[in-house]
Each structure stands twice: as C-alpha cells, then as structure tokens.
C-alpha positions in Angstrom: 11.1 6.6 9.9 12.5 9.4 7.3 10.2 11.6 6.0 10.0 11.4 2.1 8.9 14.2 -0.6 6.6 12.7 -3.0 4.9 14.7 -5.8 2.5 11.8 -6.4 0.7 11.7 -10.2 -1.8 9.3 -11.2 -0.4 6.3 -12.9 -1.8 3.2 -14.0 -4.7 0.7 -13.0 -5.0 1.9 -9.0 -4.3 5.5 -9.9 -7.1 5.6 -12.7 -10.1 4.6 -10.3 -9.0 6.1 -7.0 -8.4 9.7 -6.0 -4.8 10.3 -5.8 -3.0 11.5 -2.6 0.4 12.0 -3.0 3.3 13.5 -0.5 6.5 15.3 -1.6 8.5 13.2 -3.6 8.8 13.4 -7.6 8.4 10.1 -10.1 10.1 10.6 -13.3 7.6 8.8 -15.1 6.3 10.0 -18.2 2.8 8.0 -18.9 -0.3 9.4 -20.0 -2.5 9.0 -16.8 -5.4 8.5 -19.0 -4.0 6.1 -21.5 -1.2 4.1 -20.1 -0.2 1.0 -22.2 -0.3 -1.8 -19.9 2.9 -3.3 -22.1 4.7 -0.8 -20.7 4.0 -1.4 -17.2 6.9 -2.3 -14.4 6.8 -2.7 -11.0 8.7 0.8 -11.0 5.6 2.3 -11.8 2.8 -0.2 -10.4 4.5 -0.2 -7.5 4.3 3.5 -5.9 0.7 3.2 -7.3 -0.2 0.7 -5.4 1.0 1.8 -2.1 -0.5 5.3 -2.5 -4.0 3.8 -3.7 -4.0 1.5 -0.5 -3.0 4.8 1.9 -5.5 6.7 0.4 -8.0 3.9 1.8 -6.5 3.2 4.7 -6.2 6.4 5.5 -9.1 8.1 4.3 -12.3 6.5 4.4 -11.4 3.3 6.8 -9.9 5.8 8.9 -13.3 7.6 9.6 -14.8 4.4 10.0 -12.6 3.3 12.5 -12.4 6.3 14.1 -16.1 6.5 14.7 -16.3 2.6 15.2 -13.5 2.7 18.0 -15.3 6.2 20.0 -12.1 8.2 19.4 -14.7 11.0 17.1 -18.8 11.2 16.9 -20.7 12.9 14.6 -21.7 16.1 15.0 -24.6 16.9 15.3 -24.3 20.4 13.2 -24.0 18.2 10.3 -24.8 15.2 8.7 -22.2 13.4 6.8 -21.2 10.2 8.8 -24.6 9.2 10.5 -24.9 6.2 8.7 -21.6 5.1 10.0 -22.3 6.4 13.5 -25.7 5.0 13.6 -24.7 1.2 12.2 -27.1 1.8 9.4 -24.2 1.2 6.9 -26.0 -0.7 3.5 -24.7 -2.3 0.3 -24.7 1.4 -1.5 -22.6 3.1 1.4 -18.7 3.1 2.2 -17.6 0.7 -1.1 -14.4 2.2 -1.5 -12.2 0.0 0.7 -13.5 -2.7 -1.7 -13.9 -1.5 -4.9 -10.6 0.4 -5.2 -8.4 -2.0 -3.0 -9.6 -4.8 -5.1 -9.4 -3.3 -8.6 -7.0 -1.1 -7.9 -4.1 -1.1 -5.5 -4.3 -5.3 -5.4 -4.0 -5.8 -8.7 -1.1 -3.7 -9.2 0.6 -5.3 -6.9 -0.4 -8.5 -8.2 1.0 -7.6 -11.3 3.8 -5.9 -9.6 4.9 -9.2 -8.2 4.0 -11.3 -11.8 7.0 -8.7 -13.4 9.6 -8.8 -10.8 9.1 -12.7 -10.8 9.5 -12.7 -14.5 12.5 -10.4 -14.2 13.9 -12.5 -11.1 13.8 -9.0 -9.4 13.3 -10.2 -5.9 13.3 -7.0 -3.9 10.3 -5.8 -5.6 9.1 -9.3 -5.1 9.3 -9.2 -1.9 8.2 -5.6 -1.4 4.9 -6.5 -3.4 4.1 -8.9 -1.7 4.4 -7.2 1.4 2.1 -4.6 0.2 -0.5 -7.3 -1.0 -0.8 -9.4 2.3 -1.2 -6.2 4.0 -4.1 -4.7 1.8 -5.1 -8.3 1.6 -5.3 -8.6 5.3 -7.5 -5.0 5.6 -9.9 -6.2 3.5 -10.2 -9.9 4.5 -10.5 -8.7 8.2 -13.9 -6.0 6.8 -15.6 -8.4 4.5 -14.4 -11.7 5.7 -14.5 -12.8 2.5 -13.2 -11.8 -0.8 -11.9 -13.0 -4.5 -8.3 -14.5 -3.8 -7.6 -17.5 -5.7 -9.6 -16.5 -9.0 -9.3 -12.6 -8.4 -7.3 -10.5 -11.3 -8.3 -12.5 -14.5 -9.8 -9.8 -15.8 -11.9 -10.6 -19.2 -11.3 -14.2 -18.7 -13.4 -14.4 -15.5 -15.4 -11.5 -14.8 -17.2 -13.7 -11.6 -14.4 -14.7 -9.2 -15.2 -16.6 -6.4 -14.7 -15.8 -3.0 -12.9 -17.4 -0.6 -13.0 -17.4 2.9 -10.7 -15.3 5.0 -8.8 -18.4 6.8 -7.4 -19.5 3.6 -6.9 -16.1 2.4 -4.7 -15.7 5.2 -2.6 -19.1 5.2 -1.9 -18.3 1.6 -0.9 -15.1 1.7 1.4 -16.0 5.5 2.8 -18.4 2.5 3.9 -15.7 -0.2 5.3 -14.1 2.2 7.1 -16.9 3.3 8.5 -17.8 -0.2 9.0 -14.1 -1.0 11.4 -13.9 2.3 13.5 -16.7 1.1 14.8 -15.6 -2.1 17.9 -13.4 -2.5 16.8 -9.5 -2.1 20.3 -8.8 -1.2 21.1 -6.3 -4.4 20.7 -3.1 -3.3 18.0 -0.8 -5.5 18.8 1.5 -7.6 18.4 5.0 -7.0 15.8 5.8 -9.6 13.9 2.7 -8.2 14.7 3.6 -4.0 12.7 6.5 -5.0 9.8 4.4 -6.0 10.0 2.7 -2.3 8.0 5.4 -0.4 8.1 3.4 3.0 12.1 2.8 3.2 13.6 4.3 0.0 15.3 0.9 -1.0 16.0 -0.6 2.5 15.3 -3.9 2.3 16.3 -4.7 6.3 13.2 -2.7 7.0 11.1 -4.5 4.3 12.2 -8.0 6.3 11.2 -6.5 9.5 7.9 -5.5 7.8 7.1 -8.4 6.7 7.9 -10.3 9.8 5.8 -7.7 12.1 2.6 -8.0 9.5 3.5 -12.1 9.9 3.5 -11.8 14.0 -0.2 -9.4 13.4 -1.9 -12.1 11.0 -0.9 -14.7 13.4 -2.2 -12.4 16.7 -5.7 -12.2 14.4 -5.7 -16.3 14.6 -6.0 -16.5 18.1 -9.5 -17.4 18.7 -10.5 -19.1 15.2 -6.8 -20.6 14.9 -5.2 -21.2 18.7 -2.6 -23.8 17.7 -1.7 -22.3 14.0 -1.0 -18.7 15.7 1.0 -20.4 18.4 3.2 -22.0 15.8 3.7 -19.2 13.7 4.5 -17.0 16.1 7.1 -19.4 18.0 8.4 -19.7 14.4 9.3 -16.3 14.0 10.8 -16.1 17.5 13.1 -19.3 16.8 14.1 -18.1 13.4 15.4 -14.5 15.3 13.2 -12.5 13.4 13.3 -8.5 13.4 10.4 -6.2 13.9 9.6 -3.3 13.3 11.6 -0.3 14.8 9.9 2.6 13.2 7.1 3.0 11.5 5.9 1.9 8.0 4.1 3.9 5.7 3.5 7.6 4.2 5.8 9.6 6.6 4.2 12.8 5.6 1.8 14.5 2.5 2.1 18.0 0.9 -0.4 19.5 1.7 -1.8 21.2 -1.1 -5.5 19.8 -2.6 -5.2 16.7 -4.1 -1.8 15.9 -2.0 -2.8 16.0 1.1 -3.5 13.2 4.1 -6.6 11.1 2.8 -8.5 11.9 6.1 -8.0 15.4 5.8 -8.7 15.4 1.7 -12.0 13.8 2.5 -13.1 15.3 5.8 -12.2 19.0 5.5 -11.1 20.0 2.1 -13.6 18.1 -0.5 -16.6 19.1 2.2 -15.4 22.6 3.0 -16.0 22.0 6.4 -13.9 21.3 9.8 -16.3 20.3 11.7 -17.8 16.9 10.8 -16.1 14.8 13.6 -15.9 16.3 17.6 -14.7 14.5 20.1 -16.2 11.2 21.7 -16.5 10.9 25.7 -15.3 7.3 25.0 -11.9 8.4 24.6 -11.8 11.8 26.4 -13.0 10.4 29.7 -10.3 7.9 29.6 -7.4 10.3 28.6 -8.3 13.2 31.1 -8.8 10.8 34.2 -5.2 9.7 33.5 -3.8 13.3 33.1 -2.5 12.0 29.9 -2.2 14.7 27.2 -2.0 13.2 23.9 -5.0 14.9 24.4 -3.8 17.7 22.9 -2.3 15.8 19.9 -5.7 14.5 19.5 -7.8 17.3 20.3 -6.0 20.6 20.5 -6.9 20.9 24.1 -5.7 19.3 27.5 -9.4 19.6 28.1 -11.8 18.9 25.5 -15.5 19.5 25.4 -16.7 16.2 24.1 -20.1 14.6 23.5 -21.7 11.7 23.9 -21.2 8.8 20.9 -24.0 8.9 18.7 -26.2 11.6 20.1 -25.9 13.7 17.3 -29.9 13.9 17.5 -29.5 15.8 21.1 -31.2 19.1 20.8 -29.3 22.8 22.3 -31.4 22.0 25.4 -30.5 18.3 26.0 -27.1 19.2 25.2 -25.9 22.5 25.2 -22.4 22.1 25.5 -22.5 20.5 21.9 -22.5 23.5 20.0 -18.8 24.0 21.5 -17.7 19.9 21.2 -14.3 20.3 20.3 -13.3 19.3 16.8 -11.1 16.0 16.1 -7.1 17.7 15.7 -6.0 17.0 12.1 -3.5 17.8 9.7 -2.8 18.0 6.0 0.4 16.8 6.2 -0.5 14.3 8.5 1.2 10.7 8.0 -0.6 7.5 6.7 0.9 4.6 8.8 0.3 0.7 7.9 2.1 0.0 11.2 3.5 2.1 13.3 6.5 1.7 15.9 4.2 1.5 19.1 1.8 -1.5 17.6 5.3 -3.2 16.2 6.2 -3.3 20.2 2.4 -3.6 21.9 2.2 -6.8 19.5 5.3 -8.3 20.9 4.4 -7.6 24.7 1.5 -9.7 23.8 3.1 -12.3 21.8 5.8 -13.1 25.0 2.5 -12.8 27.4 1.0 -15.5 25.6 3.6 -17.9 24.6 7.4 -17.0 26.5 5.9 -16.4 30.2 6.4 -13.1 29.9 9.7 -12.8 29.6 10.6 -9.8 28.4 7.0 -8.6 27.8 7.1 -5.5 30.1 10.2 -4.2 28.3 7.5 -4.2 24.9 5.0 -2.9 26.3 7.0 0.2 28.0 8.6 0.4 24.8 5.5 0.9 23.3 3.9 3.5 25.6 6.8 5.5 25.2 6.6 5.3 21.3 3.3 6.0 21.3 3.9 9.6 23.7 6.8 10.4 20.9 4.2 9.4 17.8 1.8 12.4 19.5 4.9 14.1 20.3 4.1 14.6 24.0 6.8 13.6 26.2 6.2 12.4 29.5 5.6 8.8 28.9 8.2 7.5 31.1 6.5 8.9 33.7 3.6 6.9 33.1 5.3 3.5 33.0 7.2 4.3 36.5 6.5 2.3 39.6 3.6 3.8 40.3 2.4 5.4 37.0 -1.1 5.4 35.7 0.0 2.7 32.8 2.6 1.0 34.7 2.7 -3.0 33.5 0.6 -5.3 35.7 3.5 -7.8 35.7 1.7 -9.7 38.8 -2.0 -9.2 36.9 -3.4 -12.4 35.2 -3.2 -12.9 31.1 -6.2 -11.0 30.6 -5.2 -8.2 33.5 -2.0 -7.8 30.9 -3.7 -8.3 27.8 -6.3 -5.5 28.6 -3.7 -3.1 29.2 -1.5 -3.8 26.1 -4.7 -3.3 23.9 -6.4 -0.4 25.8 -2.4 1.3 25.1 -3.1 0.2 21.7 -6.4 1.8 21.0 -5.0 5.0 23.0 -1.6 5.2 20.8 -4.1 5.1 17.3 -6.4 8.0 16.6 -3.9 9.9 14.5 -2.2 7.2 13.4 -3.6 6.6 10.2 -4.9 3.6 10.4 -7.9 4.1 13.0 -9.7 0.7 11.8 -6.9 -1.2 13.4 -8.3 -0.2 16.8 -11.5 -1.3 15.3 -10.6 -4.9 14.3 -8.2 -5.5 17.8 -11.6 -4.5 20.1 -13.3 -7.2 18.1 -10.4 -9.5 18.2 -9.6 -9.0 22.0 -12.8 -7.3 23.4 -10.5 -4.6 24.7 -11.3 -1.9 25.3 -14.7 -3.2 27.2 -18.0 -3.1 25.9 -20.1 -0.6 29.1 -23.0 -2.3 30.1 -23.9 1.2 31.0 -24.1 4.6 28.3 -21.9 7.1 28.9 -24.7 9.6 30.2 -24.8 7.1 33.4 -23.2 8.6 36.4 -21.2 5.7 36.7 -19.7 5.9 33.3 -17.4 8.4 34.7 -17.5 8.9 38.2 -16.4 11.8 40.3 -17.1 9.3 43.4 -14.1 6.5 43.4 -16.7 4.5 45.6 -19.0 4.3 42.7 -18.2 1.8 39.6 -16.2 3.2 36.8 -16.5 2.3 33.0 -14.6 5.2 31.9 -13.1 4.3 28.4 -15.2 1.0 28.0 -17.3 1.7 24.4 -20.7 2.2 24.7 -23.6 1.4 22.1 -24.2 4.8 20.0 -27.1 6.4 21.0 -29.0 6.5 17.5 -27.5 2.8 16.6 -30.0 1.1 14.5 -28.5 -2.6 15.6 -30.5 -3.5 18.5 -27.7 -3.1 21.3 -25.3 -4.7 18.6 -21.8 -3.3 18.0 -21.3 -3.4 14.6 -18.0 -6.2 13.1 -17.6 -6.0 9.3 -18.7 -4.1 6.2 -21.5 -5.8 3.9 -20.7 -6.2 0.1 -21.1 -3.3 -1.7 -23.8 -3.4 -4.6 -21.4 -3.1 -7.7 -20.1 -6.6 -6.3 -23.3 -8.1 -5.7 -25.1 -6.7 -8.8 -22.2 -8.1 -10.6 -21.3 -11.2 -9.5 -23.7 -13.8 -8.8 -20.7 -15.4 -6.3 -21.1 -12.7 -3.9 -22.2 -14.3 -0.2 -25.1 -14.1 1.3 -25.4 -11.1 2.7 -25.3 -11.1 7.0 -25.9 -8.6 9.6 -23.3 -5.8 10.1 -22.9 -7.0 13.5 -22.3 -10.6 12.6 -17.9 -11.4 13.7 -15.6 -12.3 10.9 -13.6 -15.6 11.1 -11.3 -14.5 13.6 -13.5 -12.9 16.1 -13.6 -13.2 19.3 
C-alpha cells in the first residue's frame, strides 16, 4: 500500500459534524466549509469526505474502545478518562460518536456519493461508494445490531427511520455490492479524481479485491446466526476466482500536525494534553513476552513492558506499585488508519479453506499472514516463528477449533496498531478466541513460571472494576440523541447482550 499526502479540509455533510483528520495530500476544491451548496455536490467531493469521516471513527474513538475491549491497553490509573469504557459502565450519553457521525455523516455522503455516480453512470465511484458504505455499514451494524437502513437518509421527509435488524442490513448491503461489482468500472479515473481515491489513487483492481475481502469478512460474521448462507457466499467467491486483498486498505499515513493527525492520537494525546491515558494490559504482554515475540516493541516501546492488570486502575501505590512505571501504549501521529489490513485479508482466508476446502492451502494463509503481520510492526523475524518448530507454527494435524484458535489469537496479536482495534473486539465475540480466563490475571496460574501449573496466559479476563456482573461487554447501547429523537429506537438491552451474529 502507497503512502498518500493528503492535506485534508472540511467539506460537506460528514466534514461539517465530525472533527476532521486529514493526511498529506491536497483537494483542489474550493467550497465554503461552512456553507456548501448541496447542488453543487459530486462524488469528487462527498467522496474523500466520507472516507476521512469514517477513519476518524474507526480510528479514533472505536479504536480506544477496542483496544480497551480486546486487553491490548487499561486505564491508568493516574487518570480518569476511559473508566467508563474499562469498567463496562458505558450508558446512552457516553461514546455516541461511532453513531451519530457515521450515520449522519460519512453514510450519507456516501449514499449520496453513490445516488450521483448512478445518475452520471460513473461506475467506478459507484462501486468505490459502495465499498465504503458496506464497510461503515458493517462497523456499525456489528456495535448496535441494529440501525436505520432501508428508510435512513430522507432527511425532512422522515425524520423517524426505522431500524432494521442487522441480518437484513447485511444481505442487502452483500447485494449492492454485488450489483456494484457487475457494472463496467473499467475507465480508468482521472487524475484530478485518482486524487480523491485516498485508499488506491484510482486503482480499481484493488477496489475489486476490496470489495471481495469485505464480502469473504461479512460472510465469516454469519457463521453462527447464518451457517449455510456464509458457506454459500464464501464458496461463491472461491468459484468465481475472486482476489483479495494483497495490501492493506485505508489511510496509509496522517501529517502530523493538530487537526491532521491519526484519530487515536488526535484524541488520546493531543486534545487531552496528556500521553499517558492508556498503559499496557497483562492480557496482551503476558502472551507476547512468553513467545519472545517483539512486536512488543511496536506496541509498547519496550521488549519488556511493565504492564498492569486490566481494569485495576482503582489499585493503590501499595497494592500496586509497579503502576506508577506501567508502560505507556506506543503511538504515533502519523500513524495509519487501516479498514483492512494485508495480515486479516490472509488470516480470513486460512480460515475460510479450514472451514470449507479441507484445508487445502490454509497453512500457506495463515503463514502469510504471521509474516504480514511482523512486517505491519516492522519487526522481522516472523518466519522464524512459522518454522517447524516455531512458537506459531500451523497446527495442520490440530482439530478445526485447534486451527481456528490459532488463526484468531494471530489476528488479535497482528491488531493493536492497526487502526482498527474493534475488529479484535467483534472476532473474540464472533469466535471466542482469544479465551475468556476462568481465572484473573493476578492468579498464579494466569501466567505461570511453573510449566506444570495451568496457563491462561493471553486468555481475557473480566476487568477488575467491571460493573457487569462477570459479563464481558458485546455491543454499544443507543446513544440518547437517537432515543430522545426517535420514538423507533429499540428497546434498550444490556451492554453484554451478543448481536445477531454472535457466537
């Protein structure tokens, strides 16, 4: 994946009620950010808006929730900012960005993205609208488990969508996909508009393979709810020859400067004047040290971090005295903001040939994927990990789940600076991999020095303050300015209740 310069500026509809992030690259676009006349809108402009309104999301506040909800960070307990999160206690007034602004913002500029370039019969922007709209689609459907689809965008003329549920959200958008794939995208972009394409600059090869690898993930979600639907897309895609991903796909890299910098690091450093808000979690340091592996120091900074226990931000100096030295999660301004990145493109097909080929070939993905995922962190070594032999070497002999439990656990390792941190989130509750300990991480056998004694290194464990009765939390509740607004809002359940397709 190329890195792109983007001078991002605010444009229209997403742009107007989201903070903008922006990377390196300049938009000669001349709009008043304050004032655009929606007559005037194109999907040259709608477009890059909507991509960068769904990575600042994605990659900004869902990625401190998934990086808190899948024990890669914990909250420190010098501060105070993500307790709610780390506790379980989130309510209808916390965290309402991913729907608010996806919804209102990034969606329907897409949505009218794709209205234009049908009206134009501009199917490369069809297509790459559509892409973008499954995938935020899919982010939110798998958080809420419901949301307005079939009456959503109206604006005026139906201020009360309904919702629908996220099955059907998810056969109709596997269908606009579908029908976006078959038209003729053939025409190349031009170069003004390649610029506006901030994943590929205008390739539309790596849109198809996009589209496919989000198709094989959506399927892969269906499992448990949908066994005989995901079997038959994904055998689909297989006997249609479809390409997947190769690299990854999304905001290669950010400025830098305030206001254009990695949504993770905007939020969590720069607007809080503070680097300390997030320290390592034994969940994952446990697991990565035992192995020798030292994407550790991607992660981290260290081969060796001090890390403390998830949740026990409460723990005084003299419960915990090594806390006041937990080392700090590793992040960057320029960071990238990935939607899928090259390692999960290859983990998803070691699991899709597990499942429905026998195998065949399934080892070859999953090495492929370990080794992506070393060169992501860039740390080499990973071949040496995937020898006979090796700490991660495939358990071609193992049973489905022996095999399935290491393809996600490689997953959830190959994440915490992807970008995207929620995913690890949503495959635990999909797969439940890694393990839930029935044991906190405090328990000598969490991590044992003693091979004789049980070991739950890397399993996640039940956050020490959590509010949820033993409960791991699955999905976000409404937020209020949904509820308080529209009388079709669900019910509202338990944090901890699983969304349509969990396990």
């Amino acid at each position: 994946m190329k890195k792109i310069n983007i001078q991002y500026k605010p444009l229209i509809l997403s742009a107007l009620i989201f903070l903008t992030f922006g990377c390196k690259k300049t938009l000669d676009v001349n709009v008043d950010p304050n004032n655009p006349p929606i007559e005037q809108a194109s999907p040259e402009v709608l477009f890059p808006s909507g991509i960068m309104g769904t990575a600042g999301i994605v990659g900004g506040e869902l990625t401190i929730l998934g990086g808190i909800w899948s024990q890669y960070w914990t909250q420190s307990n010098a501060s105070n900012q993500y307790k709610t999160i780390d506790t379980y206690n989130l309510t209808r007034v916390d965290l309402n960005g991913p729907y608010d602004r996806l919804l209102s913002g990034s969606l329907a500029d897409f949505n009218l993205s794709i209205k234009l370039a049908q009206e134009r019969s501009d199917w490369r922007y069809n297509l790459m609208a559509t892409v973008m709209k499954a995938y935020t689609y899919q982010v939110l459907v798998d958080i809420y488990d419901q949301v307005p689809y079939t009456e959503a965008f109206q604006g005026a003329a139906n201020l009360q969508p309904k919702f629908d549920d996220g099955y059907s959200i998810y056969v109709a958008l596997l269908a606009e996909i579908d029908a976006a794939l078959a038209k003729d995208f053939s025409a190349p972009l031009t170069t003004s508009q390649a610029k506006g394409d901030f994943l590929f600059n205008g390739d539309m090869d790596s849109w198809v393979q996009f589209a496919n690898t989000l198709k094989l993930k959506m399927y892969l979600r269906m499992v448990n709810a949908k066994p005989a639907e995901a079997q038959a897309g994904i055998t689909k895609l297989y006997a249609d020859g479809a390409n997947f991903l190769t690299m990854s796909a999304g905001i290669a890299e950010f400025e830098g400067t305030p206001n254009n910098s990695n949504p993770f690091y905007e939020y969590n450093i720069r607007r809080l004047n503070t680097t300390t808000n997030v320290r390592a979690s034994k969940t994952l340091t446990t697991w990565l040290v035992k192995n020798g592996d030292l994407r550790t120091v991607t992660y981290f900074g260290t081969a060796t971090p001090t890390a403390m226990h998830q949740g026990d931000f409460a723990a005084t100096a003299q419960e915990q005295p090594s806390y006041s030295s937990a080392t700090v999660a590793a992040q960057d301004a320029t960071d990238p903001v990935w939607f899928i990145n090259e390692s999960e493109s290859y983990f998803m097909q070691a699991e899709a040939l597990e499942r429905y080929f026998g195998g065949s070939g399934a080892k070859a993905k999953y090495d492929a994927g370990v080794t992506a995922a070393f060169a992501e962190a860039s740390q080499s070594g990973g071949a040496a990990f995937i020898a006979p032999g090796g700490k991660y070497a495939y358990k071609s002999a193992g049973s489905f789940e022996d095999k399935l439990e290491q393809i996600i656990v490689q997953k959830w390792a190959s994440l915490p600076r992807s970008g995207h941190t929620i995913e690890a989130f949503f495959e635990q509750q999909r797969t439940g991999y890694p393990k839930n300990s029935p044991v906190y991480s405090t328990d000598p056998s969490y991590d044992p020095e003693n091979a004789a004694l049980p070991n739950h290194r890397g399993e996640w464990v039940y956050a020490k303050n959590g509010v949820t009765a033993g409960k791991f939390p699955k999905r976000l509740v409404f937020p209020a300015s949904s509820r308080d607004r529209n009388k079709n809002t669900p019910a509202e359940v338990p944090i901890y209740t699983k969304v349509w397709w969990g396990k």
